[in-house]
C-alpha positions as CSV (number, residue, x, y, z in Angstrom):
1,X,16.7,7.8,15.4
2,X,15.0,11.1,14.2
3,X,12.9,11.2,17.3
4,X,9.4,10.5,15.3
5,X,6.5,9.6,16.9
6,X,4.9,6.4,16.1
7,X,2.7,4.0,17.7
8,X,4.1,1.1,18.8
9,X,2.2,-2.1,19.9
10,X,2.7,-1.5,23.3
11,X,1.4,1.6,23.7
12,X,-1.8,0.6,21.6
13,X,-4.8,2.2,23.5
14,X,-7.6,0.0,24.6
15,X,-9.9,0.2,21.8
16,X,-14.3,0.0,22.2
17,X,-15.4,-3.6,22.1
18,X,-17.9,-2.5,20.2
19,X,-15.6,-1.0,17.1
20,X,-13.5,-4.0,17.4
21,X,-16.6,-6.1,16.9
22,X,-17.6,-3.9,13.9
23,X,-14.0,-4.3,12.2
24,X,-14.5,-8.0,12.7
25,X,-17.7,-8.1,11.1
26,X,-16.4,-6.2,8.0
27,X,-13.5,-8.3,7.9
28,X,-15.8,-11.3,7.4
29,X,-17.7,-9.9,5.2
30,X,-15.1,-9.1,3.1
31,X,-13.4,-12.5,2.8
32,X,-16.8,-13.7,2.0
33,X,-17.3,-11.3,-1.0
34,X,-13.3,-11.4,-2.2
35,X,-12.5,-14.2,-0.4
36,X,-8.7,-14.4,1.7
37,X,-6.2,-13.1,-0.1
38,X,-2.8,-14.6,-1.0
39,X,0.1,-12.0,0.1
40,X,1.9,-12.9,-3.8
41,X,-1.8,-11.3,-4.9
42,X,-1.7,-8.2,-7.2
43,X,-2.6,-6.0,-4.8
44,X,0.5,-7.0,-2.3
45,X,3.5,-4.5,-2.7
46,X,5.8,-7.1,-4.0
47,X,6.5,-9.6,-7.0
48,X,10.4,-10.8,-6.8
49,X,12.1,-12.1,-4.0
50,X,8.5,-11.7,-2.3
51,X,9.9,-13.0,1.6
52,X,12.8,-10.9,1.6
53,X,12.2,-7.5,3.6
54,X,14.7,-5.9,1.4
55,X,13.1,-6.8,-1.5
56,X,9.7,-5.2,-0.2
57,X,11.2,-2.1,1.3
58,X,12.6,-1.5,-2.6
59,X,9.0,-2.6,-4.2
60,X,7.5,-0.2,-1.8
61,X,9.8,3.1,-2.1
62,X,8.9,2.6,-6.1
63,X,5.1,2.1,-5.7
64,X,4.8,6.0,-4.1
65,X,3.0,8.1,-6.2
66,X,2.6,4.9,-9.0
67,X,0.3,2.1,-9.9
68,X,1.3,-1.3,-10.1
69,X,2.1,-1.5,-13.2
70,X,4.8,1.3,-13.5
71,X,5.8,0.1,-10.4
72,X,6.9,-3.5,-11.3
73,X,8.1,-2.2,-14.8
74,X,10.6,0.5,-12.9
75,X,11.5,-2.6,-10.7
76,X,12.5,-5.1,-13.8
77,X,14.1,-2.5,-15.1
78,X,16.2,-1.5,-12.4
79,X,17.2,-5.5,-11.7
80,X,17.8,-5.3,-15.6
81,X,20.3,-2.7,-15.0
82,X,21.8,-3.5,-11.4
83,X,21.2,-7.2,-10.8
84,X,22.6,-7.7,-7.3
85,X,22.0,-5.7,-4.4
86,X,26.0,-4.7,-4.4
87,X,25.7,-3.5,-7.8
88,X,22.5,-1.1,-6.5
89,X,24.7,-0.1,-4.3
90,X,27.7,0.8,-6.2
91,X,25.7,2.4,-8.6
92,X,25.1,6.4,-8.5
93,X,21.7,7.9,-8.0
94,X,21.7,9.5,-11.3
95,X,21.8,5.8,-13.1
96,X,19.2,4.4,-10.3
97,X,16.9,7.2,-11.4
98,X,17.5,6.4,-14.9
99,X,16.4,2.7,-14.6
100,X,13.2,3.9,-12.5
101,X,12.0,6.9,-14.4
102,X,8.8,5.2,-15.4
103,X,8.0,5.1,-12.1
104,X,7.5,8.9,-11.6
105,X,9.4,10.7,-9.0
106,X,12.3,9.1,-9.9
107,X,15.3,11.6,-8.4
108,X,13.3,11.3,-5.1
109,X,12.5,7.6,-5.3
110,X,16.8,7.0,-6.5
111,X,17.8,9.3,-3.0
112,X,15.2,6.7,-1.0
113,X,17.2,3.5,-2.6
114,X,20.5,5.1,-1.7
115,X,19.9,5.9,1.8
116,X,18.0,2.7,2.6
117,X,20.7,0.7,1.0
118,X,23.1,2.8,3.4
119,X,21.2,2.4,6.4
120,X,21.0,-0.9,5.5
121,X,24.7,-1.6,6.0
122,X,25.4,0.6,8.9
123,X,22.7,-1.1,10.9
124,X,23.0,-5.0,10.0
125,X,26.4,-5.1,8.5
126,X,25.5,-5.9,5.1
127,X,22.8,-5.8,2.2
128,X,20.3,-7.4,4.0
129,X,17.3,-6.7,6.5
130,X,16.9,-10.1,7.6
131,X,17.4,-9.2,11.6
132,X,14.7,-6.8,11.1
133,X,12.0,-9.9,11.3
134,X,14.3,-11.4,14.7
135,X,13.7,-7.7,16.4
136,X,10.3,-7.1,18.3
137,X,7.3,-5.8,16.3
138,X,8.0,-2.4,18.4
139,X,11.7,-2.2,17.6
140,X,11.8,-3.3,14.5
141,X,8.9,-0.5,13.2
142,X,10.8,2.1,15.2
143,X,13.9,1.5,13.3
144,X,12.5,1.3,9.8
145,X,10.5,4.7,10.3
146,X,14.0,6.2,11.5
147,X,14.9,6.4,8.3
148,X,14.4,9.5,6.0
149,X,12.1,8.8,3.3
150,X,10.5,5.9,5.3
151,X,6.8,6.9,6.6
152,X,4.5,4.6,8.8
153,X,3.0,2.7,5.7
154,X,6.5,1.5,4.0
155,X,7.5,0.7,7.4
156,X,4.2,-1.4,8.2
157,X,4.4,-2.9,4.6
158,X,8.1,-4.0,5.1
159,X,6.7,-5.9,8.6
160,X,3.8,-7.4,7.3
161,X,4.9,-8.5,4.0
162,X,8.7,-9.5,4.4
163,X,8.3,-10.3,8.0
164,X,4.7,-11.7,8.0
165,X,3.9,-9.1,11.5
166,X,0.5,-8.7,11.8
167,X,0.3,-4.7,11.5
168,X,-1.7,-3.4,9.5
169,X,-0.5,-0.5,7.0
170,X,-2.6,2.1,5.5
171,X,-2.5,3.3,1.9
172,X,-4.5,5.7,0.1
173,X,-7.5,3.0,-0.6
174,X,-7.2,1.8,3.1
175,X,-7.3,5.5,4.7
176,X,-10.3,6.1,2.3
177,X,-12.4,2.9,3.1
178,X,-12.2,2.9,7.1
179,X,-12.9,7.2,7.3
180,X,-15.7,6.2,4.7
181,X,-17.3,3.2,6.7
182,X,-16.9,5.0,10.1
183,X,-14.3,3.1,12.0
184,X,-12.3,6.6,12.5
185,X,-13.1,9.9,12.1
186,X,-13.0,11.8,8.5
187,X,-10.7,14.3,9.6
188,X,-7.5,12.1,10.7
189,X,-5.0,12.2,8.4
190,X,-3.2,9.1,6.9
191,X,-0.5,8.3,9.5
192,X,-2.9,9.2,12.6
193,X,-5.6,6.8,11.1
194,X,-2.4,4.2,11.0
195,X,-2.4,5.1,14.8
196,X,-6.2,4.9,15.5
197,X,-6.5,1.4,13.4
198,X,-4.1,-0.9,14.9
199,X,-6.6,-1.7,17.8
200,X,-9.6,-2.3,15.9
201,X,-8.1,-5.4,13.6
202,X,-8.7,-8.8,14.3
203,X,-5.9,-10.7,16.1
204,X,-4.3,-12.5,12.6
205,X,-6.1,-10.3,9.9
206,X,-4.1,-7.5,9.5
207,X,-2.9,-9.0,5.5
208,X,-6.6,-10.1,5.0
209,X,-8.4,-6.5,5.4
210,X,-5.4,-4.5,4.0
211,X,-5.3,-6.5,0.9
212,X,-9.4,-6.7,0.8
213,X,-9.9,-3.2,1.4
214,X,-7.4,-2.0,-1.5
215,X,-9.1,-4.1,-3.9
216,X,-12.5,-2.6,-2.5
217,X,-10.8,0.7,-2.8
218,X,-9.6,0.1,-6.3
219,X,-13.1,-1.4,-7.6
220,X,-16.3,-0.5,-5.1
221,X,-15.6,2.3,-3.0
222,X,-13.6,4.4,-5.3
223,X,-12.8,8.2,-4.6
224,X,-14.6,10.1,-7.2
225,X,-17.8,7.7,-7.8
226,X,-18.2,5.1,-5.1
227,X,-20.1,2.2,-6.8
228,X,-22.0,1.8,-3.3
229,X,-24.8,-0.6,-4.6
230,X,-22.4,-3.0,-5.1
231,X,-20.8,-3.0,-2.3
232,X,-20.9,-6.1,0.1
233,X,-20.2,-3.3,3.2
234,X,-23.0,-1.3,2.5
235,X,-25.4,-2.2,5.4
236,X,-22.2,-1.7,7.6
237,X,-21.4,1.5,5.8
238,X,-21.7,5.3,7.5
239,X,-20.7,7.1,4.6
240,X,-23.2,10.0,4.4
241,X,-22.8,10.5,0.6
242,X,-23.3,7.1,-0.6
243,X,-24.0,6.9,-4.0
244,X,-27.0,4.0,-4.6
245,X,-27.8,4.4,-8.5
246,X,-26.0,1.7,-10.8
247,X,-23.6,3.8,-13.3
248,X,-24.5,5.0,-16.6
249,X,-24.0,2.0,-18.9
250,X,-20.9,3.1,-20.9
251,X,-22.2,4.4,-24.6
252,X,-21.7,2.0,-27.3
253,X,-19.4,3.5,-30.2
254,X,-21.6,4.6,-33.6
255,X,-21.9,1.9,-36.3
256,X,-19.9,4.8,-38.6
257,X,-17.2,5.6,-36.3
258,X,-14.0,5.6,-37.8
259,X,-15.5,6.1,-41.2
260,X,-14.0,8.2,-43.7
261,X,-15.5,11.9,-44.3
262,X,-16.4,12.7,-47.6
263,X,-14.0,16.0,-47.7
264,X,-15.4,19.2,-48.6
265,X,-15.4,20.4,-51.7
266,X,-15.3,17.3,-53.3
């Protein structure tokens, strides 16, 4: 253990009925608008192997700093290369960060792989994180974030997704919906609005409003130009800056582009 602070369940602070109530209400509404959302959905962290904590720990080390796209390229490519977990193992960082260079950051993201795999072995005696899910919610987080390179979203991630705990981790989209609507204050950072948050969601809904906030994040409430007169949250909302005019329609290309110049001189 490194000695990191993190919140565990059982020292979750009582949170205001009236937030709680709040959350619930957005939580609704959103699985009105989007509806409840499959965990094999794009937005979930994982495509292969989708139950298998392992599986999601790797998906999630190569979504940092990356879209989904790269992200599950950089993963094919890797399984492409290093089929088995053993030969992941075997292999040297230099070749892992080959296979996953697409995904950005690969020399860090390669290090991640190596020590997880690692940890991995020294704690459960093999290539698998299977006890992880047997441990308590509490335990089980504590160990995951013990590892270097593991932060208080991968951890959460790994849990909900490859466990199916219901805690509810916070991504980029997730940390700039809930500051935006109100339910913590703007100034926390990412892992102290982790903290603050597992309170306020509804018993069972953790997977429903992470994966229907990201896709709210991704297509509504998005950081340079929130699209706030579409948004089904908006009467919730206590953004100050909302931004209530439709956009621009997007400018239809000239009948002669692409046409060939006369050239000068001619």
């Amino acid at each position: 253990m490194t000695g990191r602070q993190t919140l565990l369940p059982s020292e979750r602070p009582e949170a205001p009925a009236e937030v709680r109530r709040w959350v619930a209400r957005v939580t609704g509404l959103l699985e009105r608008h989007f509806g409840k959302p499959d965990p094999r959905a794009p937005a979930s962290p994982t495509r292969a192997r989708e139950e298998d904590p392992l599986e999601v720990l790797l998906h999630t080390i190569l979504s940092q700093n990356t879209n989904d796209v790269l992200r599950d390229r950089a993963y094919d490519r890797l399984r492409e290369r290093f089929p088995t977990d053993e030969a992941l193992q075997r292999a040297p960082v230099r070749s892992i960060a080959s296979a996953i260079r697409v995904s950005g950051l690969h020399r860090q993201k390669a290090q991640r792989i190596k020590r997880v795999l690692r940890w991995t072995c020294s704690h459960f005696g093999g290539l698998s994180l299977q006890a992880l899910c047997q441990m308590p919610t509490e335990e089980a987080f504590a160990a995951l974030a013990s590892v270097n390179g593991v932060g208080p979203k991968t951890a959460a991630v790994v849990l909900l997704f490859g466990c199916g705990r219901d805690i509810f981790p916070v991504d980029t989209h997730c940390h700039r919906t809930v500051r935006r609507l109100g339910f913590v204050p703007w100034k926390l950072g990412r892992e102290q609005t982790f903290r603050a948050m597992q309170p306020l969601v509804p018993k069972g809904k953790a997977l429903s409003l992470h994966l229907n906030l990201i896709h709210l994040g991704r297509t509504i409430c998005r950081a340079p130009r929130p699209r706030c007169c579409e948004c089904p949250l908006v009467a919730e909302c206590r953004f100050p800056d909302k931004v209530m005019e439709p956009p621009p329609p997007s400018p239809r290309p000239s009948p002669t582009a692409g046409a060939r110049q006369p050239e000068a001189g001619g």
